[in-house]
N, C-alpha and C positions, 0 to 999 in steps of 0.2 A: 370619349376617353374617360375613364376614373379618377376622381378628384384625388389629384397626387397629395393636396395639402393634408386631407382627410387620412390615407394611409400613413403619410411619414406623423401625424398625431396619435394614430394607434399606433405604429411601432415604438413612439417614442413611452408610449406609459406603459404598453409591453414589457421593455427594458429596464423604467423603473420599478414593476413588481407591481404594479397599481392591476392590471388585467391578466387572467390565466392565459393559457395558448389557446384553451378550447374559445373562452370571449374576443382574442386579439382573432380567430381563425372565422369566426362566427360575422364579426360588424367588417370584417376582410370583405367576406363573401356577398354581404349585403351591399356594399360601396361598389363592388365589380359589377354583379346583377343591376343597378340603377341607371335608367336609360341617361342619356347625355342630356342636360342642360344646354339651352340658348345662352347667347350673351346678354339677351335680356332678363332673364331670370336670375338673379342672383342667390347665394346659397348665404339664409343669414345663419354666422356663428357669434356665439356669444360671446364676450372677454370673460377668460381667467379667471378667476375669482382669485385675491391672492391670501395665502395661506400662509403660516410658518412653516418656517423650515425645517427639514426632518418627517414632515408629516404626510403621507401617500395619500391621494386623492384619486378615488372610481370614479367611474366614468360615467353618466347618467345621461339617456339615448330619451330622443323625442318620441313621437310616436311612431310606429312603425309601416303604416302607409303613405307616409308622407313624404318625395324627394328631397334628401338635404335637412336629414333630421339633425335639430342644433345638437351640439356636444358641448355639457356644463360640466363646471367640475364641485363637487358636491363632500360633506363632512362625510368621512366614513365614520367615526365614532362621536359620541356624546360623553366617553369615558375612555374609564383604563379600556385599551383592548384586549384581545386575547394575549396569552403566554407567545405566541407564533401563530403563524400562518399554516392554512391545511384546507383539504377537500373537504370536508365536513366540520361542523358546528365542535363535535367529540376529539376531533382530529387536533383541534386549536389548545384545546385542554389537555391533551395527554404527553405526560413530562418526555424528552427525548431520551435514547440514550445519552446517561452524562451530563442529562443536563434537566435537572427538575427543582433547582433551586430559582425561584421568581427574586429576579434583581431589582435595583433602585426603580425602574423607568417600569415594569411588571412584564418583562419579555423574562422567558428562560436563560438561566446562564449556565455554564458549567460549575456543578456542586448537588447539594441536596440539602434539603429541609432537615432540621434533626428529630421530625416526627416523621420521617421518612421511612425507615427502615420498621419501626413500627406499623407504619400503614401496609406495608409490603408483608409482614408479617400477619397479620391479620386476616388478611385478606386471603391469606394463600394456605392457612392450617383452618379458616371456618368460612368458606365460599357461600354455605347458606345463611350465616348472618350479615355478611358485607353486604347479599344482595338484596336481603330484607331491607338494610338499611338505605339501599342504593335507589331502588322501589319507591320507598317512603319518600325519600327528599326530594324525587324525579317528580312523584306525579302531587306533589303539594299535600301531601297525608289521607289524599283519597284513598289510596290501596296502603293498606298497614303491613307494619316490618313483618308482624307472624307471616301474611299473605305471601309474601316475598320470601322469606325464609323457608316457607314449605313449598314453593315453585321451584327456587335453588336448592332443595336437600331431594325433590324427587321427581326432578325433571328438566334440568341444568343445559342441555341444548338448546334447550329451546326457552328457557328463564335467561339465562345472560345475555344474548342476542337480543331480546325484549327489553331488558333494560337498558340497556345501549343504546335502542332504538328512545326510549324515555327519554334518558341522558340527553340524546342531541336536544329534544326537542323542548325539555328544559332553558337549554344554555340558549337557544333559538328565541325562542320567548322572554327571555332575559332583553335579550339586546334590542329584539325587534320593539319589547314594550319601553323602553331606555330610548329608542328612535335613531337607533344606528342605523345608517344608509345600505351600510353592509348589508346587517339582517333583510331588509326591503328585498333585496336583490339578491339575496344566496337563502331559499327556502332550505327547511332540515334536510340533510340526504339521507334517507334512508336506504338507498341501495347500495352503499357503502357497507351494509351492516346487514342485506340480506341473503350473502353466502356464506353465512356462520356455520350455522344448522345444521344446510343441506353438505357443505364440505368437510362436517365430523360427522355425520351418517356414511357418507363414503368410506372414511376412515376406520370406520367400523369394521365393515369387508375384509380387511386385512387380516388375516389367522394372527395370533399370538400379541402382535405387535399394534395392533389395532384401538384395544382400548388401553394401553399406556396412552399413544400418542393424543390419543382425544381425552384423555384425562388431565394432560400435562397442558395441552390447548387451552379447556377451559378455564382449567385456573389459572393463566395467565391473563383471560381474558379478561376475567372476573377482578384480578389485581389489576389491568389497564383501565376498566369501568369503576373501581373504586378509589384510584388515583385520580383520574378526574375530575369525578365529584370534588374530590379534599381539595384537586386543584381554582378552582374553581371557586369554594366556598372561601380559600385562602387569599385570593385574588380580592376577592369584595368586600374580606375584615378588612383586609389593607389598604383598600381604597377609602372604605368608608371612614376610617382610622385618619387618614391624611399621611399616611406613611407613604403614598406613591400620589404626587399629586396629579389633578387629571388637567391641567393650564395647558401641557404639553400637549394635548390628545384635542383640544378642545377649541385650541386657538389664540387664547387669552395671554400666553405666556410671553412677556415680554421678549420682544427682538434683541438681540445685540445689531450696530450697525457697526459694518465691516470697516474697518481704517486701513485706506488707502496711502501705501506711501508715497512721501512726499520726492518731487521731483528733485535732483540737487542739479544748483548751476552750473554751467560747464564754461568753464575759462577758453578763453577765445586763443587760440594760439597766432603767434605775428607769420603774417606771410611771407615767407623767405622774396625777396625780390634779386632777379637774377639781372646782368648787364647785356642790355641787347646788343647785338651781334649784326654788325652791317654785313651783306655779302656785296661786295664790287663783282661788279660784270667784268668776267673776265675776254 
């Protein structure tokens, strides 16, 4: 039979957001496939480790030829974390709608930055200097902004997907070298970001209406890759600032402990005594 304790542990960090469906579906499959244990083998799991609260805790799997791999629970971050949660490393940094203003704790809230409308601007009347500029900060000034701005002014399908693809692997490198647990375990995805291209090539096809639509595509795209970035670089003035501190993120941050109220006495009430009642035989 499958270690029921093991399932109800994964569904239960399922729930709290700790594990995707595809990893709660993944270590599912591998607990069901594992032959049956003796009752003399015993299955060692490790305790808890305990954390503050508020704070989501991944899951960190033994090895994987081994029956009865422990399950610890392990720091996702060393710092501020991303803005939000997402498929990709790009996906965590890119503002939602409505919501691209980084609040007290560094998660998005609903509002915007007041160099916001500014960055949106920019971005969207000169696509090949954003992405010169996008270029440059992505790959550490190995490839230069002219580089960047002349792949973006004459050859923009395939220059803004590329940077994208940077971008993640930037923001990837950030964390994994900071020693988030995260990054360990969620390498860059770049196949998030390899049907750019090929699905405004398609769009092409279309008579008349074709390259509006891939024109309107890319420079939106190119404003989502260059919000990033700014998000991103905003995120780590702020942290490094001490404007968001990272105590919350990192464990340090004192506990409050919970005050239990206090019982009140309960007054004894008198027991009514009633007169007993002879019955004579009749």
């Amino acid at each position: 039979m499958p270690d029921l304790t093991k399932l109800k542990e994964l569904k239960e960090l399922l729930d709290a957001g700790v594990l995707t469906q595809e990893e709660f579906d993944s270590q599912k499959q591998k607990i069901l496939e594992a032959p049956d244990v003796s009752s003399k083998e015993q299955i060692p799991i490790q305790p808890l480790q305990a954390v503050p609260s508020g704070v989501m805790q991944p899951m960190q799997h033994g090895s994987q030829g081994s029956v009865g791999s422990m399950i610890t629970m392990v720091q996702p971050w060393n710092g501020v974390p991303p803005p939000k949660d997402g498929s990709s490393w790009f996906l965590m940094y890119k503002p939602m709608d409505g919501r691209s203003k980084i609040g007290p704790d560094g998660l998005f809230v609903v509002g915007k930055e007041p160099d916001d409308c500014f960055i949106c601007l920019k971005s969207c009347c000169c696509v090949p200097c954003t992405n010169g500029e996008a270029v440059e900060w992505a790959s550490d000034g190995k490839t230069s902004c002219i580089v960047g701005c002349l792949c973006g002014a004459f050859c923009p399908m395939c220059a803004i997907p590329d940077t994208r693809k940077s971008i993640e692997e930037k923001i990837h490198k950030f964390h994994k070298d900071r020693g988030d647990a995260k990054a360990a375990m969620m390498p860059p995805n770049h196949s998030a970001h390899d049907t750019m291209c090929g699905s405004w090539c398609l769009l092409l096809l279309i008579p008349f209406v074709g390259g509006p639509i891939v024109q309107f595509l890319m420079v939106g795209a190119n404003i989502e890759n260059y919000f990033a970035m700014k998000k991103f670089q905003l995120l780590r003035q702020r942290e490094e600032s001490g404007e968001i501190s990272t105590a919350t993120f990192t464990g340090t941050a004192p506990q409050a402990q919970p005050v239990l109220p206090q019982a009140q006495p309960v007054e004894a009430k008198p027991v009514m005594e009633y007169p007993s009642v002879e019955m004579s035989a009749v």
